[in-house]
C-alpha positions in Angstrom: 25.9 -23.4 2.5 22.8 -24.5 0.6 23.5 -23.4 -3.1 21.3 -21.1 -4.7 19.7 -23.1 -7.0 19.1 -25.7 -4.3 16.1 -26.3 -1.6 17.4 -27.3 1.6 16.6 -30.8 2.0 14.2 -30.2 4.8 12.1 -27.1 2.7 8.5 -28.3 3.1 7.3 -29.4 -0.5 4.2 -27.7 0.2 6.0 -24.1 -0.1 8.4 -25.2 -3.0 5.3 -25.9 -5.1 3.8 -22.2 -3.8 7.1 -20.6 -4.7 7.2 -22.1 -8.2 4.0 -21.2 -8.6 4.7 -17.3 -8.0 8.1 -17.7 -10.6 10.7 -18.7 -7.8 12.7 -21.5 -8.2 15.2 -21.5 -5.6 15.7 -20.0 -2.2 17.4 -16.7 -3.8 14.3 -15.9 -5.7 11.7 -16.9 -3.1 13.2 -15.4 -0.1 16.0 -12.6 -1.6 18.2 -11.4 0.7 19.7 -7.5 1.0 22.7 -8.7 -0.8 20.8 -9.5 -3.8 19.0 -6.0 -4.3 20.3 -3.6 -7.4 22.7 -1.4 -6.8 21.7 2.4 -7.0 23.5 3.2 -10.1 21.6 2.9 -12.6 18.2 4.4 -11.0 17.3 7.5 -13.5 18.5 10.9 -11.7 20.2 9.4 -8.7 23.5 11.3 -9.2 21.7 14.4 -9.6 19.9 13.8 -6.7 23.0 12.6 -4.2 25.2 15.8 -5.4 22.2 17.8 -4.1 21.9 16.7 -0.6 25.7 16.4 -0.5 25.9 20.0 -1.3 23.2 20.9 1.0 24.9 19.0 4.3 28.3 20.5 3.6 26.9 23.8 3.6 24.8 23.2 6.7 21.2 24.0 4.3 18.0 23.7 5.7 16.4 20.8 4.3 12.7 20.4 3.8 10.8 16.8 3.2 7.6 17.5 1.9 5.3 14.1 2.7 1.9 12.6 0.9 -0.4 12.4 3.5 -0.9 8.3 3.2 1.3 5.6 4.7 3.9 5.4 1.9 4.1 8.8 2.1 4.6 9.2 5.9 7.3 6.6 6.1 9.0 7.7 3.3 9.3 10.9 5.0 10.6 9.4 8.3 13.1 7.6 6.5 14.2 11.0 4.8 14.3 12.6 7.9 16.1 10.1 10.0 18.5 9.5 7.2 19.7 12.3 6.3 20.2 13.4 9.9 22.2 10.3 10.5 24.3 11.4 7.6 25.2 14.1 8.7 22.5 16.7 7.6 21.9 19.2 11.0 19.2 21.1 9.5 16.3 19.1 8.8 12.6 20.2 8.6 9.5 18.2 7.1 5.6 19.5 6.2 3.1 17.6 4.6 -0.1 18.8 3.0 -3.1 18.7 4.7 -6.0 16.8 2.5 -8.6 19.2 3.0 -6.9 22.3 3.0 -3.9 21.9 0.1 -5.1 18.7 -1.9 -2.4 16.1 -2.8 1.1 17.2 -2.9 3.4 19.9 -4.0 1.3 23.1 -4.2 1.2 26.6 -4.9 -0.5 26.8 -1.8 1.5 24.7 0.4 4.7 26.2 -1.0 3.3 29.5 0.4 3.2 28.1 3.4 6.6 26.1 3.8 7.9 29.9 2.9 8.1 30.1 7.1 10.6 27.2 7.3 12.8 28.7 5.1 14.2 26.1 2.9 16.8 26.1 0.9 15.9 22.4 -0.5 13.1 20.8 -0.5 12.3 17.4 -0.8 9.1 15.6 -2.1 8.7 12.0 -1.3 6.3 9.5 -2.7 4.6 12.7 -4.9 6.4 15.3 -7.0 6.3 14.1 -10.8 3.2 15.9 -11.1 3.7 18.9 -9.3 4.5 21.3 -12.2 2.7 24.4 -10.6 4.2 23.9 -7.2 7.7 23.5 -7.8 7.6 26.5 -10.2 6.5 28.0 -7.3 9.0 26.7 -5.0 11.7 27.6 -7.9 10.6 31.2 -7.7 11.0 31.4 -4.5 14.8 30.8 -5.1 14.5 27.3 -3.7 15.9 24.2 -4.9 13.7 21.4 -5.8 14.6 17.1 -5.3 11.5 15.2 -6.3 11.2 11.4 -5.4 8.9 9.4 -6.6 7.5 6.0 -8.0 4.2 7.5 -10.1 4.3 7.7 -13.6 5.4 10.9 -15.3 3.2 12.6 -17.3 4.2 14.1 -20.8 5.7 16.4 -19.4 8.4 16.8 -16.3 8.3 19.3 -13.5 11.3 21.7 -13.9 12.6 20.5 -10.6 16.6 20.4 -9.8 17.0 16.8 -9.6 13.9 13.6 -10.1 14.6 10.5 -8.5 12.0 8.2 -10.2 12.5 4.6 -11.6 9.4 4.6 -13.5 11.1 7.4 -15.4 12.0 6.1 -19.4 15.1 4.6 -20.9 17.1 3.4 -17.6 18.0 -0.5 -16.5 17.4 -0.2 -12.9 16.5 -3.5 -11.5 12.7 -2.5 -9.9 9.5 0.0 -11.5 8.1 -1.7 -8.5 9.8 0.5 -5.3 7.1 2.7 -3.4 8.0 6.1 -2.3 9.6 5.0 0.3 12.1 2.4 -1.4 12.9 5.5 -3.7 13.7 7.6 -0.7 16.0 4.4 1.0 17.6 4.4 -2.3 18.8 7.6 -2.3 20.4 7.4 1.3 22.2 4.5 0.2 23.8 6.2 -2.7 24.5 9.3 -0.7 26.1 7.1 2.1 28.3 6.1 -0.6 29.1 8.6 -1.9 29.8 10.5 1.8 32.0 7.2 2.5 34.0 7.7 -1.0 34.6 11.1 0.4 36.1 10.3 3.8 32.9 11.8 5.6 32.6 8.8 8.0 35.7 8.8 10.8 33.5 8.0 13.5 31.7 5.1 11.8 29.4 4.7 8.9 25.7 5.2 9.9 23.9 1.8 9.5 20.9 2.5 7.6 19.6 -1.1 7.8 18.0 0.7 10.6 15.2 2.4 8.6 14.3 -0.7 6.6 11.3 -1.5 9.2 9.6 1.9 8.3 10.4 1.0 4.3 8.8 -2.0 5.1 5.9 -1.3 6.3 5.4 2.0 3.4 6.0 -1.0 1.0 3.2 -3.2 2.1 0.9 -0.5 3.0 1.0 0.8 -0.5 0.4 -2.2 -2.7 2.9 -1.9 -5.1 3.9 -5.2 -6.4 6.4 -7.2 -4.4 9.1 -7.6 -7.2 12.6 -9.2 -6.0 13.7 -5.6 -4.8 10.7 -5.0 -3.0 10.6 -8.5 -1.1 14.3 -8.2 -0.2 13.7 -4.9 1.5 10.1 -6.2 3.0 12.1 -9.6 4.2 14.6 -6.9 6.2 12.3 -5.0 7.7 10.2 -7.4 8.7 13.0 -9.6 10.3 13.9 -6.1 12.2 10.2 -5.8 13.6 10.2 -9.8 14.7 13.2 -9.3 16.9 11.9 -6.3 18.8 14.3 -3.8 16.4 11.9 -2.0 15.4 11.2 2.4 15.5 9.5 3.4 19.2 6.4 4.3 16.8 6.1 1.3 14.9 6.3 -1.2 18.2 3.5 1.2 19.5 0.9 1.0 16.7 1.8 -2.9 16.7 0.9 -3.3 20.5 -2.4 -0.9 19.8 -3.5 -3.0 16.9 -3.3 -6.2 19.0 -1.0 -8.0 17.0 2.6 -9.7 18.1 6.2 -8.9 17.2 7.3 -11.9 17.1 5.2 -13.3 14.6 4.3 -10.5 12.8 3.6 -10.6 8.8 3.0 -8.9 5.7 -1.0 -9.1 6.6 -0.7 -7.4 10.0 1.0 -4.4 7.8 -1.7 -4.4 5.5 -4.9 -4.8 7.7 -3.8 -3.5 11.1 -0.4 -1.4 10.9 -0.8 0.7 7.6 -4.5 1.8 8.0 -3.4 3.1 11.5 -1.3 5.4 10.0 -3.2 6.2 6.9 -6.4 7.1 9.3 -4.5 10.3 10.1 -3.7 11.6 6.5 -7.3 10.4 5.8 -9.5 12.2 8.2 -7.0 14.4 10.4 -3.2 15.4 9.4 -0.8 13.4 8.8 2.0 15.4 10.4 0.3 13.0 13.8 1.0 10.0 11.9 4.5 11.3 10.6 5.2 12.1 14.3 4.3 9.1 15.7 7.3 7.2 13.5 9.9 9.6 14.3 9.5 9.9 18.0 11.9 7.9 19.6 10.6 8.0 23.5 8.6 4.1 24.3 6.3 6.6 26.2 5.7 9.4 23.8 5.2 6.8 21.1 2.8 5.0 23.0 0.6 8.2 23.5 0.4 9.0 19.9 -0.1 5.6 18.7 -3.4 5.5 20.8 -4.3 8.4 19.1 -4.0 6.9 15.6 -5.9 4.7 16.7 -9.1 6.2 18.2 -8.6 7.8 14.8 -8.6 4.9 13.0 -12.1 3.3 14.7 -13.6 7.0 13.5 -12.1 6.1 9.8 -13.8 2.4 10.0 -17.1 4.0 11.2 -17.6 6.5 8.4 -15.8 4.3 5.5 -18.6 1.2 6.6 -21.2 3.9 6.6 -20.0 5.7 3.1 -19.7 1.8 1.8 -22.7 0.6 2.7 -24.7 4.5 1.3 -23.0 3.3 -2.3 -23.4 0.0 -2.3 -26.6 1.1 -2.2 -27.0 3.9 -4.8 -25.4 1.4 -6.9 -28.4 -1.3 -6.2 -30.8 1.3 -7.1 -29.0 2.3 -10.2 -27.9 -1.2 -11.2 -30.7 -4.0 -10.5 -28.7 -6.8 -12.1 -24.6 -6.8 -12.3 -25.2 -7.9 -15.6 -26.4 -4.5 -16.4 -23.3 -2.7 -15.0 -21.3 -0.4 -17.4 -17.6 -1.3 -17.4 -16.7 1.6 -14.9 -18.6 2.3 -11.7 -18.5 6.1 -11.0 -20.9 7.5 -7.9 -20.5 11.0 -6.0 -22.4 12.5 -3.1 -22.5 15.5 -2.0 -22.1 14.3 2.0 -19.1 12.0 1.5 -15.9 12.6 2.8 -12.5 12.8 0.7 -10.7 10.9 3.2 -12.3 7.5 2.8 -13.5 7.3 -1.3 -10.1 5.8 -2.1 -11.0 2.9 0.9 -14.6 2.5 -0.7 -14.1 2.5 -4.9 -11.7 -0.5 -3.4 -14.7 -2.1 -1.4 -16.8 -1.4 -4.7 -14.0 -2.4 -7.2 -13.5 -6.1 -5.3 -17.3 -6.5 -4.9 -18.5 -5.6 -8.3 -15.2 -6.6 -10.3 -15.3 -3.1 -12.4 -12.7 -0.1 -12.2 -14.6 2.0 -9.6 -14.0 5.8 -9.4 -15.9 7.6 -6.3 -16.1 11.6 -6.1 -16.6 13.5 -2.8 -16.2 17.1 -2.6 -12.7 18.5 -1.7 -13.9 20.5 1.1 -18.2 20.7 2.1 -20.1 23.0 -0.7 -16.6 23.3 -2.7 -17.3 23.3 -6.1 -13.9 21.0 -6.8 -14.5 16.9 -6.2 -12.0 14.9 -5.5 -12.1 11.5 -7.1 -10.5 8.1 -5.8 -10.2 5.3 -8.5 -9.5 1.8 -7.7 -9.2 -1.0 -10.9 -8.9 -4.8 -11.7 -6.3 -6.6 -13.2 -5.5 -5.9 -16.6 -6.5 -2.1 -16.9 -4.3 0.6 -16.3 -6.4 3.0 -14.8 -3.9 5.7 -15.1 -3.4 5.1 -18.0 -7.3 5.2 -18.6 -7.4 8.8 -17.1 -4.2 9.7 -19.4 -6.7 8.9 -22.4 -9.4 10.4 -21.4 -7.2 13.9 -20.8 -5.9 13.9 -24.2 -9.1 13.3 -25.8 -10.8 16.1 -23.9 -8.0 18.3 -22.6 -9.2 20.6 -19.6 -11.7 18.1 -18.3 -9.6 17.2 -15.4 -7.6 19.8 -13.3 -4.9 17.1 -12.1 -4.5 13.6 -11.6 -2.0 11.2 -11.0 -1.5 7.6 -9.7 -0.3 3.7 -11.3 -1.9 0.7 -12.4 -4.4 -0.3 -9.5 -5.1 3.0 -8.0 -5.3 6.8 -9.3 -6.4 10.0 -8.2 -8.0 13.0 -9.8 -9.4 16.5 -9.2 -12.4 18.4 -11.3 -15.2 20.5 -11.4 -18.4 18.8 -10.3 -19.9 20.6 -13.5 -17.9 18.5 -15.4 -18.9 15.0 -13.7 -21.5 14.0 -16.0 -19.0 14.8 -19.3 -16.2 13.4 -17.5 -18.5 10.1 -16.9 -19.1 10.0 -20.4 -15.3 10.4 -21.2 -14.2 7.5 -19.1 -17.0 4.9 -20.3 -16.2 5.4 -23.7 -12.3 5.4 -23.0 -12.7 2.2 -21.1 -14.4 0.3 -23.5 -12.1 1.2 -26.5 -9.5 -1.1 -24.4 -11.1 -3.5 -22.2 -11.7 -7.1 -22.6 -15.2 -8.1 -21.6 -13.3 -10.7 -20.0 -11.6 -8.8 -17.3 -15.2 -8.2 -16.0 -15.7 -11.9 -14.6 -14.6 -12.0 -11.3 -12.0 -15.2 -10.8 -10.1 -16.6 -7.8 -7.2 -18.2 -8.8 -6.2 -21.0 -6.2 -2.9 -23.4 -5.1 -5.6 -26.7 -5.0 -6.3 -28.7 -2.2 -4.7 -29.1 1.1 -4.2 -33.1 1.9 -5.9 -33.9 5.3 -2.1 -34.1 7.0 -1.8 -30.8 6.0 -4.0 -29.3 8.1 -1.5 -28.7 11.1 0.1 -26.1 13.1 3.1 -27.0 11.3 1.8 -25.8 8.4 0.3 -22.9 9.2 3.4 -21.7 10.8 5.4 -22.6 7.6 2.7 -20.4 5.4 3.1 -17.4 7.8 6.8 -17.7 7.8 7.5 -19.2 4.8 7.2 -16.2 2.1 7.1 -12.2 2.0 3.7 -12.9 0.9 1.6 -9.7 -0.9 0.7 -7.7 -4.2 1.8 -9.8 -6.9 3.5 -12.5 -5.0 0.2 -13.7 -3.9 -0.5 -14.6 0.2 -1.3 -18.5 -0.5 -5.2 -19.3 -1.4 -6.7 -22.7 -0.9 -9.7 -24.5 -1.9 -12.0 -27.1 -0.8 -15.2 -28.6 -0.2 -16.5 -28.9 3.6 -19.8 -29.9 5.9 -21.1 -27.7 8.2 -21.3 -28.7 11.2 -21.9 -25.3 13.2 -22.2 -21.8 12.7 -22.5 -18.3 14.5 -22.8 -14.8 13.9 -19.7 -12.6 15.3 -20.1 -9.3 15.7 -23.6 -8.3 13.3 -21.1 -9.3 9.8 -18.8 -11.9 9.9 -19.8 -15.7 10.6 -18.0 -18.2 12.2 -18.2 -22.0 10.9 -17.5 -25.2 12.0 -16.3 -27.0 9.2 -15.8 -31.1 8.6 -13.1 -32.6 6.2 -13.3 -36.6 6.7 -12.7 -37.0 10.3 -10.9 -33.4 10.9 -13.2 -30.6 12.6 -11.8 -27.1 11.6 -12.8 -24.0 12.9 -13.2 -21.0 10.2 -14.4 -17.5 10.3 -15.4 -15.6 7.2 -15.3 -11.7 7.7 -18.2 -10.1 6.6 -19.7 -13.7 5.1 -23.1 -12.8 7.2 -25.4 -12.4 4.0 -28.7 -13.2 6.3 -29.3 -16.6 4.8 -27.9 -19.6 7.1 -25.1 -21.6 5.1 -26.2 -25.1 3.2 -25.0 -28.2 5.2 -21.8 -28.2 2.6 -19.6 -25.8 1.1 -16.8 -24.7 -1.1 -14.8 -22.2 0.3 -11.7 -20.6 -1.0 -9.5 -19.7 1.8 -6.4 -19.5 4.0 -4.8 -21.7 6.5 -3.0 -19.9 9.8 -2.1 -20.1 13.8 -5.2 -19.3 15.7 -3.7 -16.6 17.8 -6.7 -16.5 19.8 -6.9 -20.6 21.0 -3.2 -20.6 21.1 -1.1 -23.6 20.9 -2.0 -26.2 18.1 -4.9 -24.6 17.2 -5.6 -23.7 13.5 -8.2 -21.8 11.5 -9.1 -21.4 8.3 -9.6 -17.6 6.7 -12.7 -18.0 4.5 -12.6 -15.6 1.0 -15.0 -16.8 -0.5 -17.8 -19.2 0.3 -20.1 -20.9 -2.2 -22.3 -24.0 -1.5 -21.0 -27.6 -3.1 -22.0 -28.8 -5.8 -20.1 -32.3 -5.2 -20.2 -35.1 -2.6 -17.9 -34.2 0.0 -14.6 -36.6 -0.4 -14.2 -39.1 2.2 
């Protein structure tokens, strides 16, 4: 046994210094295990929350898990679902809201609706800490309420039975960080315990490591930052997925999106796994996505992952075509950056509420400003929904908290965390609310945070640029939102270039006597590149050329300003 504060002698120095760099020190922190996550005790409500769902399977209650209609939220409710079935719940139902008809989570409206399951509990996962109208609804109805969630409470709590929440005040639970679906996994494990303590298991214990592929991908999906706790259940999951363990549903929308098992990483959930399932919640319902990862027949699976996916080409279509119609407004409005306030906000009357949240992003990373984008709830409503996407170092929740104290009313609802928010109001109030949240954000922003920056791990030695290495950078870390993917920087000569498919280029690139292929993803700008370079980027396995063959994942391309080292 290596001790924890120990490498093994044969750890690559290369991903020792990566690991210091992101705070880890030892094996333990870089890659923690299951063993080392915090136990369930101390996360705020969690008793509450277990004697609930204990009382509901020992009376045979029908159960209802209300979903969000985006990837944390559809996984969370699988894991729900799946859970507490394999603990022993016989009556389990799930809804989810769908975007154009309800809005986000637990409302009036919806509640109307779940009245023809006939629950006797429902519960929300990844939404429910704002839902004040909706569970009074659901509470006059005679229904009990279990809300879990990872956004941050408002002032004020819903009058729900029971809120599982570890962004809730005053507690000493080892993670803020979990997404919906961590809260949800939580919960099942203290109920497990809790069935176990009462002699509920004579057949065997249910083995919920099972449902950690479906937390992981949620995780991922929903860029919360990858803590300790959040990388131990990530690591799980993913090791699940490698070796073939993985739901009927989830192996399906991995084969669809082209990428392998075997070698699957945090990326592939990101860029090719998440946004599969997020296309349905975006532009259809969600309950296809939500089926899909509880479906247990290869065959069946198969069918509706193909689905997602012809919905997800329709999603890349219409968010390239929303993108590129701001983009545009924003060039007509804003000649120079320079000139740019400190928060983007555009609306259109054509735009579709299921992709703003995908563009303010585009917009956010291209201009380096918060970026909120409004689109109507439903065509010729007079409601917009707005998506908000920020930078580093403002809270943009916390942003929209300000502005609703300092003009209450302004905004029917909103909701969300640091990076990413979302809000409801009346398009007559867009130009006020504008005002609001310009003036709000420059009370607390540094002028500072505006200047786009890349921070990088150096230079790769010429050795370096192997197979071996790439393998150990794919392998090597549960790579994501705040435990960076490594970033590398460099200065290269040109020898070739192409254009690949209308946006991206593909490069030929020289490092003393090494020739490296690279391809830079939408780097087309329409100007050839100089004869040298800086790029910022990332080393990996060329799945395409197979074997030995390496590439290197351009970021960001600049031309060089220094003589190219030898």
């Amino acid at each position: 046994m290596v001790d924890a504060g120990e490498w093994p002698a044969d750890y690559p120095p290369l991903l020792r210094r990566l690991h210091a760099a992101r705070g880890a020190s030892n094996p333990a922190q870089a890659m923690p295990r299951l063993a080392d996550l915090p136990t369930p005790d101390a996360m705020p409500g969690i008793d509450a929350g277990v004697a609930l769902l204990e009382q509901a399977i020992a009376a045979q209650r029908r159960i209802v898990v209300v979903a969000d209609f985006d990837c944390d939220g559809a996984t969370a409710c699988a894991v729900g679902v799946r859970g507490l079935r394999m603990l022993g719940a016989t009556e389990v139902a799930y809804a989810v809201p769908n975007r154009t008809v309800h809005g986000y989570g637990l409302t009036p409206g919806l509640v109307e609706e779940l009245a023809a399951l006939q629950p006797d509990l429902l519960v929300t996962v990844d939404h429910g800490i704002a839902c004040h109208a909706g569970i009074a609804a659901a509470k006059a109805r005679g229904w009990q309420v279990l809300v879990t969630d990872h956004h941050l409470p408002g002032e004020t709590l819903p009058e729900a039975d029971a809120i599982v929440n570890p962004n809730l005040p005053d507690h000493a639970f080892g993670s803020r960080a979990l997404a919906g679906v961590g809260v949800m996994f939580y919960l099942l494990l203290a109920l497990r315990r809790q069935l176990r303590d009462a002699g509920a298991f004579a057949g065997g214990e249910p083995d919920l490591t099972r449902l950690l592929d479906l937390v992981a991908v949620g995780t991922v999906a929903d860029l919360v930052p990858l803590d300790a706790c959040n990388r131990a259940l990530v690591g799980a999951g993913l090791r699940r997925l490698r070796a073939g363990q993985g739901s009927a549903g989830l192996r399906a929308l991995i084969n669809v999106a082209g990428r392998r098992e075997a070698t699957l990483t945090t990326g592939d959930i990101g860029f090719a796994v998440g946004p599969r399932i997020n296309a349905a919640g975006r532009l259809e319902d969600m309950a296809l996505g939500i089926e899909c990862l509880l479906e247990d027949d290869p065959v069946r699976a198969r069918e509706l992952a193909g689905t997602l996916d012809a919905i997800n080409r329709e999603r890349r279509g219409l968010q390239q075509q929303t993108t590129d119609e701001a983009e545009a407004a924003l060039a007509r409005l804003l000649p120079a950056l320079d000139s740019a306030p400190p928060v983007l906000v555009l609306h259109d009357e054509a735009w579709h509420a299921g992709v703003i949240g995908l563009v303010a992003s585009k917009l956010a990373q291209g201009a380096h400003r918060p970026a909120f984008v409004f689109a109507p709830a439903q065509p010729g409503s007079d409601e917009l929904r707005g998506s908000a996407r920020s930078i580093p170092g403002l809270h943009v929740r916390d942003l929209l908290a300000a502005v609703d104290a300092a003009h209450p009313g302004l905004i029917q609802r909103f909701g969300g965390h640091a990076m990413a928010a979302g809000l409801t109001l009346e398009r007559r109030h867009l130009p006020a609310f504008e005002a609001a949240l310009r003036a709000a954000a420059e009370a607390v922003l540094d002028p500072a945070l505006l200047q786009a920056e890349l921070l990088s791990d150096g230079e790769l030695d010429a050795h370096e640029f192997a197979i071996d290495t790439a393998i150990a950078l794919r392998d090597g870390g549960h790579w994501g939102q705040a435990y960076p993917e490594p970033l590398f920087d460099g200065e290269f000569a040109v020898l070739g270039w192409r254009i690949v498919g209308e946006r991206h280029l593909k490069l030929e690139l020289g490092i003393g006597s090494k020739r490296l292929n690279a391809i830079h993803f939408g780097g087309w700008d329409g100007d050839a590149p100089p004869a040298r370079v800086r790029i910022a980027y990332r080393l990996a396995p060329d799945d395409y050329r197979g074997g030995d063959a390496i590439q290197l994942l351009v970021v960001h391309r600049e031309a060089a300003t220094a003589s190219i080292p030898a």
